[in-house]
C-alpha positions as CSV (number, residue, x, y, z in Angstrom):
1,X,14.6,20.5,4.9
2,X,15.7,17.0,3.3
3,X,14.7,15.5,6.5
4,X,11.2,16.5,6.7
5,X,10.7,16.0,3.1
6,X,11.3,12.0,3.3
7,X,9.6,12.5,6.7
8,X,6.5,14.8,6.8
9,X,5.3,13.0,9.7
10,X,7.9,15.3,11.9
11,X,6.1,18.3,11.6
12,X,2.9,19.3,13.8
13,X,-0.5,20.1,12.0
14,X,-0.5,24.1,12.4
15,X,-4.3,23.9,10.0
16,X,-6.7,21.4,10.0
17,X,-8.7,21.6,6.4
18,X,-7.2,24.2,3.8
19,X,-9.9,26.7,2.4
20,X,-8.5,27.4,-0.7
21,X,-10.1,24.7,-3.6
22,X,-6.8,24.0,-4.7
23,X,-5.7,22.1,-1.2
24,X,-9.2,21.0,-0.1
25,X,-8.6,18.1,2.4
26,X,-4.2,19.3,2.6
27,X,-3.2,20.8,6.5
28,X,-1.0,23.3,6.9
29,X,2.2,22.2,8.7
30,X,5.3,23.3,10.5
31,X,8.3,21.6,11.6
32,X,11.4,23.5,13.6
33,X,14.6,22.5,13.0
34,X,17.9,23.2,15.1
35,X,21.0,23.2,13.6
36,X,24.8,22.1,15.0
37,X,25.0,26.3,16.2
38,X,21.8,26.4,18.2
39,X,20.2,28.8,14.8
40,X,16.6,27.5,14.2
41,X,14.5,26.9,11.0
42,X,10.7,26.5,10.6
43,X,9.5,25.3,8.2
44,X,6.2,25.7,6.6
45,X,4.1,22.9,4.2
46,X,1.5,21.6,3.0
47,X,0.3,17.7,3.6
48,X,-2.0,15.0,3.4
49,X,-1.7,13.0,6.5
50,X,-4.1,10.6,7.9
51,X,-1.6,9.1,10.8
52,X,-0.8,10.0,14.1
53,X,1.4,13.3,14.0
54,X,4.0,13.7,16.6
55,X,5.7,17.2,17.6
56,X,9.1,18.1,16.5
């Protein structure tokens, strides 16, 4: 989770545009992490990226 909060850029836009007046012009994002074990974590939050996003 540290990772991708210095980095949001990891994650992938899952939506475009929030509706809810509170995050008008925020996406929805996602990024998957996989630990040491092979267990997996996603992520979900919220961001205000303008850049080119690349996948996880």
């Amino acid at each position: 989770m540290e990772e991708t909060m210095f980095n949001s850029t990891l994650g992938k836009t899952m939506m475009t545009g929030m509706k809810d007046s509170c995050w008008l012009g925020w996406n929805k994002m996602q990024c998957t992490h996989t630990a040491l074990d092979g267990t997996k974590t996603t992520i979900h939050y919220v961001g205000k990226i303008k850049w080119y996003l690349k996948s996880c």
